[in-house]
C-alpha positions as CSV (number, residue, x, y, z in Angstrom):
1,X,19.5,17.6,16.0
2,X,18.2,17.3,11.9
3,X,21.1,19.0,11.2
4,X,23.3,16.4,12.7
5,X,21.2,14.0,11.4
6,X,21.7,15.6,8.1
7,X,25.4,16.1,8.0
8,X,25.6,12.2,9.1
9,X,23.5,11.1,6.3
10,X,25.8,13.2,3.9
11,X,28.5,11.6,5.1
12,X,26.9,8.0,5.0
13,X,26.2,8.7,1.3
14,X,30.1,8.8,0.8
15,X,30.7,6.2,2.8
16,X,27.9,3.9,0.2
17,X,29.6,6.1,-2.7
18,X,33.1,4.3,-1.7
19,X,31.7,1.0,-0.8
20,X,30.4,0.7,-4.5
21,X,33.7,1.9,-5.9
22,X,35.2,-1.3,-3.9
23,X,32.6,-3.8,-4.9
24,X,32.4,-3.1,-8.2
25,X,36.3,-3.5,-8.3
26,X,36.1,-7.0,-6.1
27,X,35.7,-10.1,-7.7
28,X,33.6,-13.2,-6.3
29,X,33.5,-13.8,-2.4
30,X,35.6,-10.2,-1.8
31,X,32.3,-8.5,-3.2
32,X,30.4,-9.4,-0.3
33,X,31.7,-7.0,2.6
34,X,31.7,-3.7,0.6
35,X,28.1,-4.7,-0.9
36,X,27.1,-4.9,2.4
37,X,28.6,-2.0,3.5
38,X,27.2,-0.2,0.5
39,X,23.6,-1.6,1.3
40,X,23.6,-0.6,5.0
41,X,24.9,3.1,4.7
42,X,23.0,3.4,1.5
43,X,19.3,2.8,4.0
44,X,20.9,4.6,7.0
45,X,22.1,7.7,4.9
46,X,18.4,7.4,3.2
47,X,16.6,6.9,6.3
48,X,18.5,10.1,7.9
49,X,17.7,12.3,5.1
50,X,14.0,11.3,5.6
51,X,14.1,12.1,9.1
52,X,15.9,15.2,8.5
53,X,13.2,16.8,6.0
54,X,10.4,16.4,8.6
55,X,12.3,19.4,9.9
56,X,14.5,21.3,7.5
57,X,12.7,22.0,3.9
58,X,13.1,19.6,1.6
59,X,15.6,21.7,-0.7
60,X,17.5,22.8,1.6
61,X,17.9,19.4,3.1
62,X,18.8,17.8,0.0
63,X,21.5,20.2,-1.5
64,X,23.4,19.8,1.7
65,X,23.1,16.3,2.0
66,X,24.4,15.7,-1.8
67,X,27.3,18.5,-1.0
68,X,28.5,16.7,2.1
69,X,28.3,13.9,-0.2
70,X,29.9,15.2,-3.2
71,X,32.7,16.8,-1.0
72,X,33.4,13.8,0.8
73,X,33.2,11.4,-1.9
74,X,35.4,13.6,-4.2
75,X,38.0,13.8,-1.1
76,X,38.0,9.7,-0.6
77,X,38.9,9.3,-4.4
78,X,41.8,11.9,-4.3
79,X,43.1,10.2,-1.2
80,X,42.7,6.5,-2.9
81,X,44.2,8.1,-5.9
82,X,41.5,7.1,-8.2
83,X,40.9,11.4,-9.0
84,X,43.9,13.6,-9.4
85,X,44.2,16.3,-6.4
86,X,44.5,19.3,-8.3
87,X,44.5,22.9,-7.1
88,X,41.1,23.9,-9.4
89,X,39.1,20.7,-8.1
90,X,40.0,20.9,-4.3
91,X,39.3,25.2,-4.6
92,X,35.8,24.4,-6.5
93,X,35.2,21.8,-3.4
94,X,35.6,24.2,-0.9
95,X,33.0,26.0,-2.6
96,X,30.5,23.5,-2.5
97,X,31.1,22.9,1.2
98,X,31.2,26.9,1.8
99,X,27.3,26.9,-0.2
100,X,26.4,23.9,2.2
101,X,27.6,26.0,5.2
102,X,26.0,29.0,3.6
103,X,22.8,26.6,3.4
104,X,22.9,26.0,7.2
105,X,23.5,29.9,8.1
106,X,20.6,30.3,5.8
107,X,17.9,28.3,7.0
């Protein structure tokens, strides 16, 4: 269950990465929905990762939670088209999530 908990809270963290992206984009009144959105995931993802390292070891915990992150977040601004997809960036990704499964298999 922390490692659910954990791969969530990675996830959330792209999920407040993107909702930042959008509100700093936004103007006036269309800021409010994604600054919300950041501030919610931005607790929960937080919150999760606290509850996470009261099981799995604090580094450990944190390099998977920033490479779910990082993989995520990197794979919502190729889709969006704000980063260029290229063969070199999506190989090195698979990396990082191959070291956060490595992590897991690790631990």
């Amino acid at each position: 269950m922390p490692w659910a908990m954990l791969i969530l809270s990675g996830a959330l963290e792209a999920v407040w990465a993107a909702a930042l992206h959008r509100a700093s984009r936004a103007a006036g009144s269309r800021r409010l929905v994604p600054a919300a959105v950041f501030l919610v995931s931005v607790l929960a993802s937080t919150a999760g990762l606290a509850v996470a390292m009261q099981t799995i070891p604090v580094g450990t915990a944190y390099a998977v939670w920033v490479g779910v992150g990082v993989v995520l977040t990197s794979a919502y601004a190729m889709i969006a088209k704000v980063e260029r997809a290229t063969a070199g960036r999506i190989l090195l990704l698979a990396g990082i999530a191959a070291c956060v499964a490595g992590l897991k298999v690790a631990a």
